[in-house]
C-alpha positions in Angstrom: -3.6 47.2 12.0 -2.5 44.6 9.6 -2.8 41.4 11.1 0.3 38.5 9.6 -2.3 35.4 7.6 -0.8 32.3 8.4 -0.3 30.3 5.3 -3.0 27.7 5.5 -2.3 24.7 4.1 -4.1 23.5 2.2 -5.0 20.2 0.1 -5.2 20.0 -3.3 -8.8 18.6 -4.6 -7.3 14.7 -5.5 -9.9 12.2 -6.9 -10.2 9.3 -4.5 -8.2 6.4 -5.4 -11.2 3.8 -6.1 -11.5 6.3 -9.2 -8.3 5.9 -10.5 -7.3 3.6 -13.0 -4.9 0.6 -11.6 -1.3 1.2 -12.2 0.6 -0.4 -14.8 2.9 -3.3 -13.9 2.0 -6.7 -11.6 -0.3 -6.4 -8.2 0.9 -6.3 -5.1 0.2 -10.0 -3.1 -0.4 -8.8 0.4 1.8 -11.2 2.8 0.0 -12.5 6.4 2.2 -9.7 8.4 0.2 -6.9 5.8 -3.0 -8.3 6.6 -2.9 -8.1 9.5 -1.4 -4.7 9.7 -4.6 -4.2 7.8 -6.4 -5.0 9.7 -5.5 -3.3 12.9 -5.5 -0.4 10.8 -9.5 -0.5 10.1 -10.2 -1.8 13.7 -8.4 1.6 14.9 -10.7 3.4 12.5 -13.9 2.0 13.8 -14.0 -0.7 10.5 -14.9 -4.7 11.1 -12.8 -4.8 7.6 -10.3 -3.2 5.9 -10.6 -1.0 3.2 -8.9 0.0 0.0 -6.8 2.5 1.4 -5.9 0.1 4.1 -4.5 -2.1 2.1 -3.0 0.0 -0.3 -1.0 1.5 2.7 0.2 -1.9 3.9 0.5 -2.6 0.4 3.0 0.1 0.3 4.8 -0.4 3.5 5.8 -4.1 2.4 7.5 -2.4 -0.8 9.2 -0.3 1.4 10.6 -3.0 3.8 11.4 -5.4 1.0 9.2 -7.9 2.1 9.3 -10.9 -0.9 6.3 -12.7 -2.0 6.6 -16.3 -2.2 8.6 -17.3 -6.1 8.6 -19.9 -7.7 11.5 -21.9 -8.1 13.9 -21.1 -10.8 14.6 -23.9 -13.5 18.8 -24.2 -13.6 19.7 -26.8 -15.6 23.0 -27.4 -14.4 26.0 -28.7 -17.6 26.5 -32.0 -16.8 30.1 -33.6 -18.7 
């Protein structure tokens, strides 16, 4: 008898991020809401801090949300008559 294989998923061999280069383009500033969304996140996995991947998800959650980091003021000059 022929038994049906399941098509097992399966993950392709990626290098861990802390080997990668960093991306093009300005840094992330992690806001106080992402830390601490951090930081729930490593004390779920067992972790007294939080790691790279931790941060990189909240990181990428704030993106998502449009969270803004704090700008500096713009310099208008206004056309005074």
């Amino acid at each position: 008898m022929a038994k049906a294989k399941k098509a097992a998923k399966t993950r392709k061999a990626e290098t861990p991020p802390w080997d990668h280069e960093r991306p093009a383009g300005k840094a992330t500033k992690l806001t106080p809401a992402s830390k601490r969304k951090a930081k729930a996140s490593a004390r779920r996995a067992g972790r007294s801090y939080p790691s790279l991947v931790d941060n990189m998800n909240a990181a990428k959650a704030q993106n998502k949300s449009g969270a803004r980091t704090k700008r500096k003021p713009s310099r208008r000059t206004t056309k005074r008559s």
